[in-house]
N, C-alpha and C positions, 0 to 999 in steps of 0.2 A: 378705200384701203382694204388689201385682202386680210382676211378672217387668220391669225394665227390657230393650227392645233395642235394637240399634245399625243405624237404616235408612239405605239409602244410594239416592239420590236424581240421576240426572244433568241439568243442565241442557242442554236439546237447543239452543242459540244456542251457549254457550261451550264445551260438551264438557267441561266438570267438573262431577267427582262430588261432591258433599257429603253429609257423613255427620251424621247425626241421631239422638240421644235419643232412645225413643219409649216411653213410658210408658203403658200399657194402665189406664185407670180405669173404673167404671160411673156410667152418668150416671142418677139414681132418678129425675126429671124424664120423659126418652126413653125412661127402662127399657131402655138399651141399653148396650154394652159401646164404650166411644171410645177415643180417646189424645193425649197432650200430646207436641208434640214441641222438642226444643231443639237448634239447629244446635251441632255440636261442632267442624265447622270444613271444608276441602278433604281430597281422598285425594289424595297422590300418586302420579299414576301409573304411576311409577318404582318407590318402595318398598312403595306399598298403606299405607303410614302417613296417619294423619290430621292431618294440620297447621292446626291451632287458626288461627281468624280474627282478624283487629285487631278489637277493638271500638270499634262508633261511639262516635268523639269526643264529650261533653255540651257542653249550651250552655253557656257557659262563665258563671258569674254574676258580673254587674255588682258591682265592691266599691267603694262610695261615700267616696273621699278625700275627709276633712273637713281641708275647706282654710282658712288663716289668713286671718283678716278684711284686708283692706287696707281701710288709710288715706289717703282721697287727700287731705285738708286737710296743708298745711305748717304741722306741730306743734308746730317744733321754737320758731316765734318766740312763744308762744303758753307754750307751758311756759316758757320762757325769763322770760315776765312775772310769769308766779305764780311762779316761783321767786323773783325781785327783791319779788314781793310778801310771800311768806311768810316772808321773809329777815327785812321788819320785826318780825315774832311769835317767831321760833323762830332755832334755829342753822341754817346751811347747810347738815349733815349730816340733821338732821330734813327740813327741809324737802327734802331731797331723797328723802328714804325716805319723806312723805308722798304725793307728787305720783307717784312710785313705785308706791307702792301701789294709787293709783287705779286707774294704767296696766292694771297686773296684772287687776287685780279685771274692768277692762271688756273682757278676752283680747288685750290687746297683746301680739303675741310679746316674747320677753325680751331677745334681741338688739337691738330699735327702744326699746323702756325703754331699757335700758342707754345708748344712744345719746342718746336724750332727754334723758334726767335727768342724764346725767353719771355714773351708777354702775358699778361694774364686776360683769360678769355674775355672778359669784359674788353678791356684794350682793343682784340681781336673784331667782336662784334662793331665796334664804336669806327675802327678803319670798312670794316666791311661794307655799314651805312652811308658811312661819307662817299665809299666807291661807290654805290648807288646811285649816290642823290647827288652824286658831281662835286660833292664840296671838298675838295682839294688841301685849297691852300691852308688851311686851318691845322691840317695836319702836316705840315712842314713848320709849324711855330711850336719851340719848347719854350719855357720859362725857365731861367734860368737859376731855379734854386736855391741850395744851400749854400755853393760851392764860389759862388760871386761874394759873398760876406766874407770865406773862409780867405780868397784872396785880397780882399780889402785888406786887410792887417798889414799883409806885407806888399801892397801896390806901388807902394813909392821904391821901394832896395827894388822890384822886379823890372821897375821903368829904369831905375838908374843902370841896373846889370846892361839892360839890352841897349843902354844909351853908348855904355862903357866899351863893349862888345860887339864882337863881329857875329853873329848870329846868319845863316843864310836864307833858312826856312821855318814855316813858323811850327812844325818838329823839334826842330832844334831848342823853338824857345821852351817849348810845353816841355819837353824833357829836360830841361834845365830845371826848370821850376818845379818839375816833379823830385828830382835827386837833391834840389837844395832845401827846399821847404814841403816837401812831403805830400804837393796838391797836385791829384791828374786834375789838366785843365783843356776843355776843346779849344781847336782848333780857331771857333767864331770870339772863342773867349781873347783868343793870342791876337786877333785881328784889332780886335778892339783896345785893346793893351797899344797895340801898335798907334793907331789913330791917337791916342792918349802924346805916345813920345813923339810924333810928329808937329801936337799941335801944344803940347809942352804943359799937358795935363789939364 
């Protein structure tokens, strides 16, 4: 193994010394005997120690923020109508965890969801997981509440009315029962109402 030594070098403009690695190798190419040399740093010329160099700064690499889509359309009156529309089909809670989910799906951040929809961020995060992890169906099941007791009271007068009555759609009957007894009731609630007078409660 060749002998490393320590060369030392002055630059005749600034009058410092630098001290240098120099590595003796053969180059089979030249067939001659060379050397590698590597700057170890300044001598001071106070102590003769070698005091190591800053090394050059690197180009510093470009790191690419993947930044949140902005929305410049005004969304909020726009979701506002699907939601009065989905209201007709579903409960207010579905349909708001439907319209939701879109949000999510097409990278809405989840503070402007939240805000949209009406949900609270927890809500938001909990759909966002499930679009993760595939689980689905889980988010299409509401429980049904307060609002199923509140229409017990008057189940029987609401089965006879629609027994009595030409009723077309199940609109018709939810606004009925909304103007006589003062309960919004969904859509899945009317359907079940129905199977009730069919099979005679």
């Amino acid at each position: 193994m060749a002998e490393t030594n320590i060369v030392y070098q002055e630059n005749k403009k600034s009058g410092i010394v630098y001290a240098y690695e120099d590595r003796p190798y053969w180059d089979p190419e030249k067939k001659q005997s060379r050397s590698k040399r590597k700057l170890l740093g300044k001598v001071d010329p106070e102590t003769g120690d070698i005091v190591p160099t800053r090394k050059r700064k690197t180009k510093e690499t470009t790191v690419q923020v993947k930044e949140e889509p902005v929305y410049s359309i005004d969304a909020a009156p726009i979701i506002g109508k699907v939601l009065i529309f989905l209201r007709l089909f579903m409960c207010e809670t579905l349909a708001k965890r439907v319209v939701g989910m879109v949000l999510v799906a097409v990278g809405m951040p989840e503070s402007q969801v939240a805000e949209l929809v009406g949900l609270c961020g927890k809500s938001v995060s909990k759909l966002k997981k499930g679009l993760e992890d595939g689980e689905l169906d889980g988010m299409f099941h509401v429980s049904g509440g307060g609002r199923k007791r509140k229409l017990n009271d008057f189940e029987g007068e609401i089965i006879e009315e629609i027994n009595s009555n030409n009723y077309h759609c199940h609109q018709q009957i939810a606004d009925m029962i909304h103007e006589k007894y003062g309960i919004k009731v969904s859509l899945p609630v009317i359907s079940r109402l129905l199977k009730k007078t069919v099979s005679g409660g």
